[in-house]
mmCIF file of the N, C-alpha and C atoms, coordinates in Angstrom:
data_MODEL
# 
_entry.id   MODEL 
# 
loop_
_atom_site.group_PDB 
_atom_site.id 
_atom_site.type_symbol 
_atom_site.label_atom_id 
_atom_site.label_alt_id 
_atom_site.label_comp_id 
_atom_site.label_asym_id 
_atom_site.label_entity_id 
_atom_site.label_seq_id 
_atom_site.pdbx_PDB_ins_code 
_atom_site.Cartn_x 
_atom_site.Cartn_y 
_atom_site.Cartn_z 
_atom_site.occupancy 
_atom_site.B_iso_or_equiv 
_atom_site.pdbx_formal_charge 
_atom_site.auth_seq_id 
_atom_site.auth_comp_id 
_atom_site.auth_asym_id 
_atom_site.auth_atom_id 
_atom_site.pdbx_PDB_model_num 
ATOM 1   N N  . UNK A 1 1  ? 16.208 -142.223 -60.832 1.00 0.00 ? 1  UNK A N  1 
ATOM 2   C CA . UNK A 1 1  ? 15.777 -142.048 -62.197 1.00 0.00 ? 1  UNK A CA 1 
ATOM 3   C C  . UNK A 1 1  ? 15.230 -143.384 -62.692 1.00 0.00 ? 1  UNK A C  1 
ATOM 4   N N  . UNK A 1 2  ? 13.998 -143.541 -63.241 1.00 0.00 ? 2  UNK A N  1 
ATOM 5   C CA . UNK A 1 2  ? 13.360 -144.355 -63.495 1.00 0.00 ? 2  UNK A CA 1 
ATOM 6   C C  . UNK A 1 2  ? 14.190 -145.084 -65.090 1.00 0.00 ? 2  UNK A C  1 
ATOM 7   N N  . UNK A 1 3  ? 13.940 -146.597 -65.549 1.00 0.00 ? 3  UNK A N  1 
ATOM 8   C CA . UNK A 1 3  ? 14.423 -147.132 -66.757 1.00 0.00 ? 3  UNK A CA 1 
ATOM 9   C C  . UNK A 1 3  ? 14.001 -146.192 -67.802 1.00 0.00 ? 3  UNK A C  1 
ATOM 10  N N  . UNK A 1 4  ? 12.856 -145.989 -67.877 1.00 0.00 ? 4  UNK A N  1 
ATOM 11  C CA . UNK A 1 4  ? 12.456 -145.310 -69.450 1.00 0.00 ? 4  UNK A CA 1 
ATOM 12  C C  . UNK A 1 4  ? 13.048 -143.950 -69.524 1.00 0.00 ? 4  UNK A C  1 
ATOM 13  N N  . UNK A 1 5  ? 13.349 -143.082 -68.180 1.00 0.00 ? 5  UNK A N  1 
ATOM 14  C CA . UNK A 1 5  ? 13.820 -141.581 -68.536 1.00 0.00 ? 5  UNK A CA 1 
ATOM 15  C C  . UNK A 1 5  ? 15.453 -141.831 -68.842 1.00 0.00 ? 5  UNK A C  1 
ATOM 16  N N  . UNK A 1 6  ? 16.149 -142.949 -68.759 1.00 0.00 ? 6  UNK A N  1 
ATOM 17  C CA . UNK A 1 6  ? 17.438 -143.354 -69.205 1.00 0.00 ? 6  UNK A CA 1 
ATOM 18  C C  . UNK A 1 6  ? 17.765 -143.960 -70.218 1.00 0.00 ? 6  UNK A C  1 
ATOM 19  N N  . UNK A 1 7  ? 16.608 -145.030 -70.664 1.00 0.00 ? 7  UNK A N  1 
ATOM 20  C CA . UNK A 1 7  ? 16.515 -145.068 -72.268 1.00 0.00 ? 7  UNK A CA 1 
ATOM 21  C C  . UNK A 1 7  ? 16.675 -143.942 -73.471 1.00 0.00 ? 7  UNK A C  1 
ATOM 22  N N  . UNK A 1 8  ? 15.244 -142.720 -72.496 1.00 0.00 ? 8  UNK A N  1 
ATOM 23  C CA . UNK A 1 8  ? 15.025 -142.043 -73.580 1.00 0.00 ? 8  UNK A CA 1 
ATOM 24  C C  . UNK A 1 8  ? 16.600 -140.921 -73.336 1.00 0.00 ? 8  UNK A C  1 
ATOM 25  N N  . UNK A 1 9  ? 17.092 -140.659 -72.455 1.00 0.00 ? 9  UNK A N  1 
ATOM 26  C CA . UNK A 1 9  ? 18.605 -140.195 -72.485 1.00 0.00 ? 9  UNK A CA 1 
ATOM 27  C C  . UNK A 1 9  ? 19.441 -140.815 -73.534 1.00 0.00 ? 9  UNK A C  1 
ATOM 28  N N  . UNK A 1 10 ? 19.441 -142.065 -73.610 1.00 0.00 ? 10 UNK A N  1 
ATOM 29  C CA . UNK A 1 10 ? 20.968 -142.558 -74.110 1.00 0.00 ? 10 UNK A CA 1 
ATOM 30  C C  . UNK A 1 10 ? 20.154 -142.664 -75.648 1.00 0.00 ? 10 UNK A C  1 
ATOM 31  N N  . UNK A 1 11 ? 19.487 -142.872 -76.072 1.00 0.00 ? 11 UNK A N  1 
ATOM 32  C CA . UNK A 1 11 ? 18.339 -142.304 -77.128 1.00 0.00 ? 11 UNK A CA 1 
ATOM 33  C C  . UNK A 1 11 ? 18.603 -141.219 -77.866 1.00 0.00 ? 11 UNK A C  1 
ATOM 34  N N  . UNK A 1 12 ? 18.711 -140.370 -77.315 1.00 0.00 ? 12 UNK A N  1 
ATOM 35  C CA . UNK A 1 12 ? 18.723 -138.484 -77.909 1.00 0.00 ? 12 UNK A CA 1 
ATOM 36  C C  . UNK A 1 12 ? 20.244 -138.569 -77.894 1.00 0.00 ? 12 UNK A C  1 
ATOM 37  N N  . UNK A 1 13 ? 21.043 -139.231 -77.027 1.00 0.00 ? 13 UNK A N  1 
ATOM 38  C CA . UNK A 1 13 ? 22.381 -138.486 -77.135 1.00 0.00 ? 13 UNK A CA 1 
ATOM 39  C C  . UNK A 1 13 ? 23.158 -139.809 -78.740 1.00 0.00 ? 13 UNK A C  1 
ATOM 40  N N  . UNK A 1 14 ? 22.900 -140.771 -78.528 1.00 0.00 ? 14 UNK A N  1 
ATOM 41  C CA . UNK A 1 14 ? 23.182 -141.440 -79.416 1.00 0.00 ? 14 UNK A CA 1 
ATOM 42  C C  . UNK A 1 14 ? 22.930 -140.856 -80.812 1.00 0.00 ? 14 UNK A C  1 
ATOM 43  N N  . UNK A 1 15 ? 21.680 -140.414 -80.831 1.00 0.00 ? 15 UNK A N  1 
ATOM 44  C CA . UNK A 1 15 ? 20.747 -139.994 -82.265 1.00 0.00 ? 15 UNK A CA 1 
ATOM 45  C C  . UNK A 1 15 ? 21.700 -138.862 -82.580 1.00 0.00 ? 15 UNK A C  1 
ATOM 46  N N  . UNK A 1 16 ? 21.901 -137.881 -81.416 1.00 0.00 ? 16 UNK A N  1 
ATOM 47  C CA . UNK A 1 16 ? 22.285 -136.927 -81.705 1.00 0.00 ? 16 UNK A CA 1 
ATOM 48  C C  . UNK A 1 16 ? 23.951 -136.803 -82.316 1.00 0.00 ? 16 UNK A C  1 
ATOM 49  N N  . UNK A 1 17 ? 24.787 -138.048 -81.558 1.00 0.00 ? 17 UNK A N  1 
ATOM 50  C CA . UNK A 1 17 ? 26.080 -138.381 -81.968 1.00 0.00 ? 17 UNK A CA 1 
ATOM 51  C C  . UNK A 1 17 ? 26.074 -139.073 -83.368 1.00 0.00 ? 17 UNK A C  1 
ATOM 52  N N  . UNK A 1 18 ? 25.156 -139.668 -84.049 1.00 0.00 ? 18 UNK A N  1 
ATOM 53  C CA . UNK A 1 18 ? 24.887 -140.480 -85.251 1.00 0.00 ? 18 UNK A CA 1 
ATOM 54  C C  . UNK A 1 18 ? 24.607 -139.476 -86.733 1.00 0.00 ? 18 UNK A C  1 
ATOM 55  N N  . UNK A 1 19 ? 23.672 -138.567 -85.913 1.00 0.00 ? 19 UNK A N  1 
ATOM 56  C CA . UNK A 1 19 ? 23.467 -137.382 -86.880 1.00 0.00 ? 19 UNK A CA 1 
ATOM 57  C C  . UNK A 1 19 ? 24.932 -136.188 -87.246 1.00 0.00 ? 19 UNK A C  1 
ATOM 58  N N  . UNK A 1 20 ? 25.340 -136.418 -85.954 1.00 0.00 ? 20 UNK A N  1 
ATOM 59  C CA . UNK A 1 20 ? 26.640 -135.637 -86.349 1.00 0.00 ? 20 UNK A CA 1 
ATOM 60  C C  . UNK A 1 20 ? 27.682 -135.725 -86.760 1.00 0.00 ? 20 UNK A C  1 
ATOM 61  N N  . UNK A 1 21 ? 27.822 -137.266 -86.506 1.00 0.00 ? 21 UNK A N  1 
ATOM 62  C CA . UNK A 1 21 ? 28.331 -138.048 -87.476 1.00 0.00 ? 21 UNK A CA 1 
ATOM 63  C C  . UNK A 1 21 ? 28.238 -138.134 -89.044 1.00 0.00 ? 21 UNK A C  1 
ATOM 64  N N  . UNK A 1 22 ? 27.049 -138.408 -89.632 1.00 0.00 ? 22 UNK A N  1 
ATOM 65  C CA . UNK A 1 22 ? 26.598 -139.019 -90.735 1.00 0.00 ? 22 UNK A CA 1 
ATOM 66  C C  . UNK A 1 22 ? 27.157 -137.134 -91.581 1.00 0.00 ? 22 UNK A C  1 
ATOM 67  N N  . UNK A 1 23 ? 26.661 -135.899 -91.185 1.00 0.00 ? 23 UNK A N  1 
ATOM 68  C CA . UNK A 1 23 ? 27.114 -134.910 -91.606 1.00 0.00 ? 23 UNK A CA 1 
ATOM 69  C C  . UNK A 1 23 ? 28.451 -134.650 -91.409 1.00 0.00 ? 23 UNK A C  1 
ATOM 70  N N  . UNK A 1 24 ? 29.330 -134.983 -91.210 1.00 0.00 ? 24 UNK A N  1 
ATOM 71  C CA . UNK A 1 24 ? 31.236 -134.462 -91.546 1.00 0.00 ? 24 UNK A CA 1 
ATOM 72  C C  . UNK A 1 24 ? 31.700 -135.630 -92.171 1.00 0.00 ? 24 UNK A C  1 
ATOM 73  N N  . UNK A 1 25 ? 32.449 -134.319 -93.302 1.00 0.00 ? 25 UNK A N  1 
ATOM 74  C CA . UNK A 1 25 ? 32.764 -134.734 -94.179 1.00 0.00 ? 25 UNK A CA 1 
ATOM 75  C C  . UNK A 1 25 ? 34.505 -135.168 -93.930 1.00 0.00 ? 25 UNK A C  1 
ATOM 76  N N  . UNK A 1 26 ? 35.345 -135.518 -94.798 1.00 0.00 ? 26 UNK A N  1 
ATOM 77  C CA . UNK A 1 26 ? 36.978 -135.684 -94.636 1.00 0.00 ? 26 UNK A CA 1 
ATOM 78  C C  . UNK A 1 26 ? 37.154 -134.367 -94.587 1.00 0.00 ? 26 UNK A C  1 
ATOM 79  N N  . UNK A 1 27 ? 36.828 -133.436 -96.041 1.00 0.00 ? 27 UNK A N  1 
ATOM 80  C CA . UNK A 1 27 ? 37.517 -132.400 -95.770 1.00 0.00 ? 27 UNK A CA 1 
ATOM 81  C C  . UNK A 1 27 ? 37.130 -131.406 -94.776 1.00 0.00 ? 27 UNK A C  1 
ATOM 82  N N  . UNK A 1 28 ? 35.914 -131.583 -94.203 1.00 0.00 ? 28 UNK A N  1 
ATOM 83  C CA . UNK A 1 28 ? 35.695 -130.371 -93.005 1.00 0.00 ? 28 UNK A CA 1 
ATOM 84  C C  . UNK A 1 28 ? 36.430 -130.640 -91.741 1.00 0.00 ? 28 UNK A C  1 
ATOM 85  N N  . UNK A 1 29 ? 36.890 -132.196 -91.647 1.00 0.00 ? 29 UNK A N  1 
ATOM 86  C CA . UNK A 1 29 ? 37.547 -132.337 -90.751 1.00 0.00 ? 29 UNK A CA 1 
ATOM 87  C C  . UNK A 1 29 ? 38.880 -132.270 -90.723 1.00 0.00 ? 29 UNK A C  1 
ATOM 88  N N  . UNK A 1 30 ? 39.676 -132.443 -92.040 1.00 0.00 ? 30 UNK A N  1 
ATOM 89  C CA . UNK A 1 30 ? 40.727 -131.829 -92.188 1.00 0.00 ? 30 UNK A CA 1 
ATOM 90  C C  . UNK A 1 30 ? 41.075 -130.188 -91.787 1.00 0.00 ? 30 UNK A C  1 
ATOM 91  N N  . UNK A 1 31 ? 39.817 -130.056 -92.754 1.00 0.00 ? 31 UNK A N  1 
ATOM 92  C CA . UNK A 1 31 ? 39.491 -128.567 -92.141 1.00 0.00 ? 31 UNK A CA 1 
ATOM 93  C C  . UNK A 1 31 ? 40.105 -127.737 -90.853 1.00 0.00 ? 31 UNK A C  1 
ATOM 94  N N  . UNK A 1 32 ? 39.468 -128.344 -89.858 1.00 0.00 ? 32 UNK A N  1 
ATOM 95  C CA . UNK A 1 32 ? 39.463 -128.107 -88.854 1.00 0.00 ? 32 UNK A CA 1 
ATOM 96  C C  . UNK A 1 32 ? 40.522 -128.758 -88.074 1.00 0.00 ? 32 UNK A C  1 
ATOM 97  N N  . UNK A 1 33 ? 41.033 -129.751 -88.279 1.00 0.00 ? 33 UNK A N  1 
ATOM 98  C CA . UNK A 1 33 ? 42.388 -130.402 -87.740 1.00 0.00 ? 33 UNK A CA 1 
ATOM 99  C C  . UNK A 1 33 ? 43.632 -128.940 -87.827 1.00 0.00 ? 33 UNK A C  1 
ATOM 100 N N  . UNK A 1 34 ? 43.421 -128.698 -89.579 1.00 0.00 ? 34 UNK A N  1 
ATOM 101 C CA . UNK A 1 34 ? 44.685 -127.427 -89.962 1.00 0.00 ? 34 UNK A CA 1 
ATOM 102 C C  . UNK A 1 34 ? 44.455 -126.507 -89.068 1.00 0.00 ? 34 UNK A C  1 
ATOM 103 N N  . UNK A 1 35 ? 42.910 -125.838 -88.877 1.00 0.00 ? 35 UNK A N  1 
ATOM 104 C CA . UNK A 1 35 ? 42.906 -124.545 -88.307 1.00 0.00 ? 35 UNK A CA 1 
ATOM 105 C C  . UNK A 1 35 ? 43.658 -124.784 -86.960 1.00 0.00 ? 35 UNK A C  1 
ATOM 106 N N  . UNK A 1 36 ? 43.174 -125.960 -86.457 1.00 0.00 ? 36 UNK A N  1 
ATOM 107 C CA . UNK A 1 36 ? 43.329 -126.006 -85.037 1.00 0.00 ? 36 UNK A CA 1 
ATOM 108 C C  . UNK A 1 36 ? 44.830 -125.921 -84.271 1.00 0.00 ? 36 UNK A C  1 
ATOM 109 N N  . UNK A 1 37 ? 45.433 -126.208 -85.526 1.00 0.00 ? 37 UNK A N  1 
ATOM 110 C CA . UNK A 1 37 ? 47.175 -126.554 -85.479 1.00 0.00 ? 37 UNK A CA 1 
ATOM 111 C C  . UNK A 1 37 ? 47.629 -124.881 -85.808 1.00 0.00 ? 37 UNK A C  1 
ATOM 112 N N  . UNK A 1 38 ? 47.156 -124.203 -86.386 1.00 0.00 ? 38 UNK A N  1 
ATOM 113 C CA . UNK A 1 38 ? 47.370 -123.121 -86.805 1.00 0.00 ? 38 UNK A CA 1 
ATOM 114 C C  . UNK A 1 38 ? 47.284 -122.040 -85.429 1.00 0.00 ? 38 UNK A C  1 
ATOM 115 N N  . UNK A 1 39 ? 45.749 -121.962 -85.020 1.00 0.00 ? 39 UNK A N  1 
ATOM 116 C CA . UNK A 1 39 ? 45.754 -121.749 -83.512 1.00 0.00 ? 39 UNK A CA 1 
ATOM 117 C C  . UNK A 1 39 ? 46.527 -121.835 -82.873 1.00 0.00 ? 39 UNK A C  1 
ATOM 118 N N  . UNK A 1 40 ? 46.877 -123.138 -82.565 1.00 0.00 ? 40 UNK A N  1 
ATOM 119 C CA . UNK A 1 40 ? 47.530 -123.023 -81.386 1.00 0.00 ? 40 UNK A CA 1 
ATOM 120 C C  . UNK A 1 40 ? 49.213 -122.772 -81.561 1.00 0.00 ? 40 UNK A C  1 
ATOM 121 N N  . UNK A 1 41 ? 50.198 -122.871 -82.566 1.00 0.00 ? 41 UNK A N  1 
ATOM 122 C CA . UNK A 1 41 ? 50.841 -122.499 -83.237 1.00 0.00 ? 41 UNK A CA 1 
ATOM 123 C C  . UNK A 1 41 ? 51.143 -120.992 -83.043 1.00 0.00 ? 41 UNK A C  1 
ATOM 124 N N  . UNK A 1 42 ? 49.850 -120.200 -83.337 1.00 0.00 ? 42 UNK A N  1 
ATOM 125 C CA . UNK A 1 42 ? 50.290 -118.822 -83.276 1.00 0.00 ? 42 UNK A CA 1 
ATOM 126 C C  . UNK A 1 42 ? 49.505 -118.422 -82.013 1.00 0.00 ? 42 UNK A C  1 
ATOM 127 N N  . UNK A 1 43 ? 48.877 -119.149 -81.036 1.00 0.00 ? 43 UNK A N  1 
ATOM 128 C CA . UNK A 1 43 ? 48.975 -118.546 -79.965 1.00 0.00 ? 43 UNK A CA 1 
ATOM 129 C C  . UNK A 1 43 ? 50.550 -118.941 -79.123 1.00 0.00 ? 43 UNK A C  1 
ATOM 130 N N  . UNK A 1 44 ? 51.213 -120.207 -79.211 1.00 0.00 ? 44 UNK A N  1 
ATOM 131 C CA . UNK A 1 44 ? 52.533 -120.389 -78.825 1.00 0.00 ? 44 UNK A CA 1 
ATOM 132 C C  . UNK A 1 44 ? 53.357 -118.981 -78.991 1.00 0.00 ? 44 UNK A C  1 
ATOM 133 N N  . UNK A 1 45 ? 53.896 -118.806 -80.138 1.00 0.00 ? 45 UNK A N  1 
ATOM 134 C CA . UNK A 1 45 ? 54.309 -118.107 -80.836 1.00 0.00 ? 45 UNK A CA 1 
ATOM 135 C C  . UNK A 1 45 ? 54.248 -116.593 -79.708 1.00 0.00 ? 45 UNK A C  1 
ATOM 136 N N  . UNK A 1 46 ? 52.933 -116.091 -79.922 1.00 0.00 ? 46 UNK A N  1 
ATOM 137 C CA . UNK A 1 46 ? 52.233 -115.139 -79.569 1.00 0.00 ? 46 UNK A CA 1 
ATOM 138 C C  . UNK A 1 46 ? 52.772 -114.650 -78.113 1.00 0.00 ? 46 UNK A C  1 
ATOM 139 N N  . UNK A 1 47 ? 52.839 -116.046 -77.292 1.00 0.00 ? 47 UNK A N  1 
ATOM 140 C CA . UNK A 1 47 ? 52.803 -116.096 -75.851 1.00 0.00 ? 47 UNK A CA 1 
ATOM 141 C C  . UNK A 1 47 ? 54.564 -116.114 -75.527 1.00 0.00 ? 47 UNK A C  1 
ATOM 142 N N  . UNK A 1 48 ? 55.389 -116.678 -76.343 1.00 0.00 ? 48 UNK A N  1 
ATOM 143 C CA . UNK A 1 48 ? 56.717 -116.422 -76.777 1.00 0.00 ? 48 UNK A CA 1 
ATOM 144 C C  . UNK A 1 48 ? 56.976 -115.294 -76.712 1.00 0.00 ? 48 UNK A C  1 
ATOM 145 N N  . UNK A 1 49 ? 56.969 -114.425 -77.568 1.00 0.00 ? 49 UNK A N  1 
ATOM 146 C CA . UNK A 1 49 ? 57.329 -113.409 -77.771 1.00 0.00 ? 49 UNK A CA 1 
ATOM 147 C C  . UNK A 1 49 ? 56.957 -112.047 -76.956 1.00 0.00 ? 49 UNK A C  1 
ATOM 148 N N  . UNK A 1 50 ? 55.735 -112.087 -75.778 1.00 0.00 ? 50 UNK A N  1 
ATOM 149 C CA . UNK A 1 50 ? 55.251 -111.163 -75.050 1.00 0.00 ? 50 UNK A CA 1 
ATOM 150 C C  . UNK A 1 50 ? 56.082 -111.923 -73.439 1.00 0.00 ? 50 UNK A C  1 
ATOM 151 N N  . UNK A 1 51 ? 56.606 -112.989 -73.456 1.00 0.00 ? 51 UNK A N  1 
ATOM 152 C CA . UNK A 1 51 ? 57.365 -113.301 -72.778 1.00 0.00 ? 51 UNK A CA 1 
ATOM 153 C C  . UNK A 1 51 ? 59.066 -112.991 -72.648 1.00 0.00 ? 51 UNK A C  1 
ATOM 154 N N  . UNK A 1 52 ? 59.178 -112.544 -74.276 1.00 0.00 ? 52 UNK A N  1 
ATOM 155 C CA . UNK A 1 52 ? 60.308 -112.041 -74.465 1.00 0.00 ? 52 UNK A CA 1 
ATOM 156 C C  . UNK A 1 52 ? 60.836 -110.372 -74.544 1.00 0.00 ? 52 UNK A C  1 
ATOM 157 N N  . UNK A 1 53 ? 59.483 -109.932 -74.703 1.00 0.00 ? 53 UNK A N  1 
ATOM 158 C CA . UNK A 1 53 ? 59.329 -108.498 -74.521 1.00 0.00 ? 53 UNK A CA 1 
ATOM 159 C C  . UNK A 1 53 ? 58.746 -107.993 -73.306 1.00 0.00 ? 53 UNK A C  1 
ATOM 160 N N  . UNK A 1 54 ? 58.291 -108.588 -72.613 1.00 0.00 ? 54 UNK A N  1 
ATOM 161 C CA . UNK A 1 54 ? 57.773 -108.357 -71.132 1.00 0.00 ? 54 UNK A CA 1 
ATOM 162 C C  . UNK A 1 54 ? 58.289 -109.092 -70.330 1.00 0.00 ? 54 UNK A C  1 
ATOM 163 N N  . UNK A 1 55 ? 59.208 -109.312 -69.746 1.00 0.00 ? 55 UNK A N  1 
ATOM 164 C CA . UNK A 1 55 ? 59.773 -110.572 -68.590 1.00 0.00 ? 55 UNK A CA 1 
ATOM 165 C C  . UNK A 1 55 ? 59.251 -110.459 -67.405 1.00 0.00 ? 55 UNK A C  1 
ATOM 166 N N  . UNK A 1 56 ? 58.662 -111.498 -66.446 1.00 0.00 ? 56 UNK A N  1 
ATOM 167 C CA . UNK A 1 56 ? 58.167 -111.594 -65.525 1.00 0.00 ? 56 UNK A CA 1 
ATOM 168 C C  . UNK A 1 56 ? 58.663 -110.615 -64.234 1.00 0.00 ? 56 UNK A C  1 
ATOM 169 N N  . UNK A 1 57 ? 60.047 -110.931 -64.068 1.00 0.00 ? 57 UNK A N  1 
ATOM 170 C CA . UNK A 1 57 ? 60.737 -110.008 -62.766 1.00 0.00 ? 57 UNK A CA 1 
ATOM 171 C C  . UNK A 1 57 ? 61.064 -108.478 -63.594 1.00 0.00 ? 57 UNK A C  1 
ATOM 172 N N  . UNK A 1 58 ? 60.730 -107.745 -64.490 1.00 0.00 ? 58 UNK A N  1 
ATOM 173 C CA . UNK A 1 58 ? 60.595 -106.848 -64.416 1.00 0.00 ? 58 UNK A CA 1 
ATOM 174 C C  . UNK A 1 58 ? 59.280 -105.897 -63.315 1.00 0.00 ? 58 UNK A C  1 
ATOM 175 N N  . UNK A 1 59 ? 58.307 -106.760 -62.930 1.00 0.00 ? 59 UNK A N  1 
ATOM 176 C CA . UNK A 1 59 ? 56.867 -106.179 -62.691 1.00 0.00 ? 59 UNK A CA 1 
ATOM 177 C C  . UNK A 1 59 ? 56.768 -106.445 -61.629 1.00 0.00 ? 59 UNK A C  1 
ATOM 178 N N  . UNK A 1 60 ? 57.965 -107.051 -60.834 1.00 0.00 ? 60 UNK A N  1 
ATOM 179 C CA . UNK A 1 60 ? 57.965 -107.594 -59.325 1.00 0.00 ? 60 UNK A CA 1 
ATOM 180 C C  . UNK A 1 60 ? 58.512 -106.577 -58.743 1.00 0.00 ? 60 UNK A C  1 
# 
């Protein structure tokens, strides 16, 4: 790969990390911190309880 097609790489991905940057805000990222805790929370949960109603050596 030639210098300039690696410039113009680290170029677009930078621009593109700067722009996506400059748009989030605190609260969208709070935002999304809660949901994400929430997720996975009630998939735990979720995976709990079908473990407790379905037990593995029943199906063996």
């Amino acid at each position: 790969m030639n210098n300039q097609t690696e410039h113009s790489r680290w170029g677009i991905i930078g621009g593109t990390l700067v722009s996506i940057l400059i748009n989030l805000s605190l609260s969208d990222l709070l935002s999304t911190v809660f949901l994400a805790a929430v997720g996975a929370s009630v998939s735990y949960a979720v995976s709990l309880l079908l473990k407790r109603y379905f037990p593995e050596d029943k199906f063996k």
